[in-house]
FIDOSE-737722 format. One record per residue (C-alpha): residue in three letters; z, x, y. Coordinates in Angstrom, 3 decimals, padded with zeros to 6 digits, always signed. Each point is the difference from the previous one (the first is absolute). Example, Ala and Ser with C-alpha at 12.3 -4.5 7.8 and 13.67 -1.06 7.14 Angstrom:
# FIDOSE-737722
miro	zz	xx	yy
ALA	+007.800	+012.300	-004.500
SER	-000.660	+001.370	+003.440
# end
This chain:
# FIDOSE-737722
miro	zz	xx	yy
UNK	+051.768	-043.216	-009.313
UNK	-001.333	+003.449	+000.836
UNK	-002.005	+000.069	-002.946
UNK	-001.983	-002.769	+001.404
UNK	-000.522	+000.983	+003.551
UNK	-001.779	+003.517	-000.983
UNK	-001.984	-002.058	-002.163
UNK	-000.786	-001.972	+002.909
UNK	-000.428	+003.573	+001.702
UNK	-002.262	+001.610	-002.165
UNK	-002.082	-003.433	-000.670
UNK	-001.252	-000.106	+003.920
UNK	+000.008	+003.488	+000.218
UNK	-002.202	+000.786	-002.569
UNK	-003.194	-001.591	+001.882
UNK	+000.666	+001.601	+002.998
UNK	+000.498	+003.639	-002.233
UNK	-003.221	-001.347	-001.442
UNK	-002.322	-000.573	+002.830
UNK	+001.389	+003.227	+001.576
UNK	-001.212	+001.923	-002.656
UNK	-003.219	-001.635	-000.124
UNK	-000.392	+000.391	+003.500
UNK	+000.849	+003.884	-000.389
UNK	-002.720	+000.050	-003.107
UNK	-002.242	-001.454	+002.070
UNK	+000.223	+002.375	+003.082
UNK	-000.260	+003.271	-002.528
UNK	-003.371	-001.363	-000.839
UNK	-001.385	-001.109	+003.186
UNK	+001.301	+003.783	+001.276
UNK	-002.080	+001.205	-003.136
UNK	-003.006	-002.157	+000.699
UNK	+000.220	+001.676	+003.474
UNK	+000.512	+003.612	-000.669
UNK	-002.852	-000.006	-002.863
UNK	-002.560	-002.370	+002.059
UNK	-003.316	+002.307	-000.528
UNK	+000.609	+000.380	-003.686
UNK	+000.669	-003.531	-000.534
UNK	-002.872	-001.012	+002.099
UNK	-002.219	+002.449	-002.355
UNK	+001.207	-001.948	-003.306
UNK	-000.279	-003.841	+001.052
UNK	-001.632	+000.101	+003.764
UNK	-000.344	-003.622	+000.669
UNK	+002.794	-001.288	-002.244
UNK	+003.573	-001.648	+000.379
UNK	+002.278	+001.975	-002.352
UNK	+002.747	-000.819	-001.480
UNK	+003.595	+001.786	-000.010
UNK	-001.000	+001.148	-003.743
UNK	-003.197	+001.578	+001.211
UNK	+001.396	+001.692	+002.743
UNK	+002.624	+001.429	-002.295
UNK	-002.671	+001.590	-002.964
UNK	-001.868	+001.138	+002.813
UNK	+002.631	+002.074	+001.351
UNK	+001.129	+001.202	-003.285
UNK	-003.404	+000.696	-000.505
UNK	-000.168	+001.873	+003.157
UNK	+002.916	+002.246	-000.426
UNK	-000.610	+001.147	-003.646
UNK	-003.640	+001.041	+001.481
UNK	+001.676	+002.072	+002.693
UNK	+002.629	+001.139	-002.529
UNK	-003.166	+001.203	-001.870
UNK	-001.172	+001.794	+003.441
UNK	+003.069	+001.877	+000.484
UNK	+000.486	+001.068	-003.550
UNK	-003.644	+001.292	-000.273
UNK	-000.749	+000.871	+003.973
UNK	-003.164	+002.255	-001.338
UNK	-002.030	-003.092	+000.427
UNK	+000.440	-000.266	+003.904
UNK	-000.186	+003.920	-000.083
UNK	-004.089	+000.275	-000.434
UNK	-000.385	-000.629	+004.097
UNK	+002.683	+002.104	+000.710
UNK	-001.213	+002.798	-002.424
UNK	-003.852	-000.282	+001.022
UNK	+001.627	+000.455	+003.754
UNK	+001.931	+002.817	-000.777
UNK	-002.356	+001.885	-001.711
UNK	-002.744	-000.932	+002.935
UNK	+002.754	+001.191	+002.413
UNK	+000.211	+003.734	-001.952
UNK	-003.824	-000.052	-000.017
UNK	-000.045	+000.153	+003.566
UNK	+002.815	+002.569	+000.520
UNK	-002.027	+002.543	-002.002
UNK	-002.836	-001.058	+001.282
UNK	+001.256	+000.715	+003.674
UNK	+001.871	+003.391	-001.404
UNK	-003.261	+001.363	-001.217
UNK	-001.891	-000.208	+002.981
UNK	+002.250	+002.369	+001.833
UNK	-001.390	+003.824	-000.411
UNK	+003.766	+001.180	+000.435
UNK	+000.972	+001.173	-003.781
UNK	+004.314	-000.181	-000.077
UNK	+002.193	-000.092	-002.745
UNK	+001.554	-003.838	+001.766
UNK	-003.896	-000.806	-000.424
UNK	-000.445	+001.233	-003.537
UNK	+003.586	-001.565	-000.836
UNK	-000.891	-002.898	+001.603
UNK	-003.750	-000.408	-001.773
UNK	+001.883	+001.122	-003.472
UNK	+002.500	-002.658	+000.061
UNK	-002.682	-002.890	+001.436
UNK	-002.563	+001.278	-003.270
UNK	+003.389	-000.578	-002.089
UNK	+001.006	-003.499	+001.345
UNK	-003.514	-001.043	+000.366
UNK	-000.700	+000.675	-003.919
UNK	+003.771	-001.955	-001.219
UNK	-001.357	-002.820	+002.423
UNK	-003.520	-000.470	-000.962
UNK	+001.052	+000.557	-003.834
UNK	+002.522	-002.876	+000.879
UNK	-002.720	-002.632	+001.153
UNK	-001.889	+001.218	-003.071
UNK	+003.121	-001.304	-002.154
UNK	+000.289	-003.027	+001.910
UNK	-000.963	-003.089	-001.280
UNK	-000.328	-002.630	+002.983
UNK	-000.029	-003.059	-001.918
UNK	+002.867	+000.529	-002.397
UNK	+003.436	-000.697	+000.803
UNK	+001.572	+002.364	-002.579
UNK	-001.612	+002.971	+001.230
UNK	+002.341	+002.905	+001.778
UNK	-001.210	+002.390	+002.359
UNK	+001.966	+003.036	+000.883
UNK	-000.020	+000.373	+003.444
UNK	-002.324	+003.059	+001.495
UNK	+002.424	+001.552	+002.200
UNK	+003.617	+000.616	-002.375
UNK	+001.748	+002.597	+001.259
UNK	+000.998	+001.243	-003.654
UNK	-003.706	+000.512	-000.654
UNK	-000.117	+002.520	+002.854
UNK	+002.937	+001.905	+000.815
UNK	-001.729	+001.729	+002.607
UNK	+000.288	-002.454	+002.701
UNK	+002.124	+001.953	+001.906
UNK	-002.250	+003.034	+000.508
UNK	-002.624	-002.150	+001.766
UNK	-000.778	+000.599	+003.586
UNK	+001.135	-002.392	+002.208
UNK	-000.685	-000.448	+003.768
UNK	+003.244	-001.709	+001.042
# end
């Protein structure tokens, strides 16, 4: 009867539904082992893992870059210390030149300005904790004057 044939049905189809999804299980992880190969070599260099390794490491991996993008202030401190290195040298340069204009005196004003919110920035920065927030030095709310600067372009 036809209650007995798709039992028949399912009943060899089910190990072939099975080893597909095994075989689809199994390709997600290899693909994972793959794409994070330099952090798994730093957790177990010389090791086989196994598929449940793999799969804390990469949970492990994503919450730690979830913490990275929710508190980006900790990747900041190089960008910050280059910034504010970068505005050193722009008023450095601009105060060599004898020529006093108001672009030069806007121009030094607004580098003093940015070059205090940055370095008081790095001062609130705390390198080795993830929960610290740094607001960034250059926020165009903090100085509305942006516009008036003198631009060669």
């Amino acid at each position: 009867s036809y209650d007995t044939v798709f039992s028949t049905n399912n009943f060899l189809r089910k190990p072939l539904v099975e080893k597909l999804r095994r075989e689809r299980i199994n390709s997600s992880i290899e693909q994972l082992k793959t794409l994070l190969g330099p952090e798994f070599l730093k957790q177990q260099p010389d090791s086989k893992m196994e598929k449940a390794d793999i799969l804390e490491m990469t949970v492990c991996f994503l919450r730690r870059l979830q913490k990275q993008q929710k508190h980006p202030a900790v990747d900041m401190g190089a960008a910050d210390i280059g910034y504010s290195r970068c505005v050193q040298e722009v008023m450095h340069f601009l105060s060599k030149d004898e020529l006093e204009t108001q672009s030069k005196k806007q121009l030094l004003k607004h580098c003093s300005k940015v070059q205090t919110t940055s370095d008081e920035n790095l001062q609130e920065a705390d390198f080795s904790s993830t929960n610290t927030t740094v607001q960034t030095s250059f926020d165009k709310d903090n100085h509305p004057n942006t516009s008036a600067l003198w631009r060669p372009w």
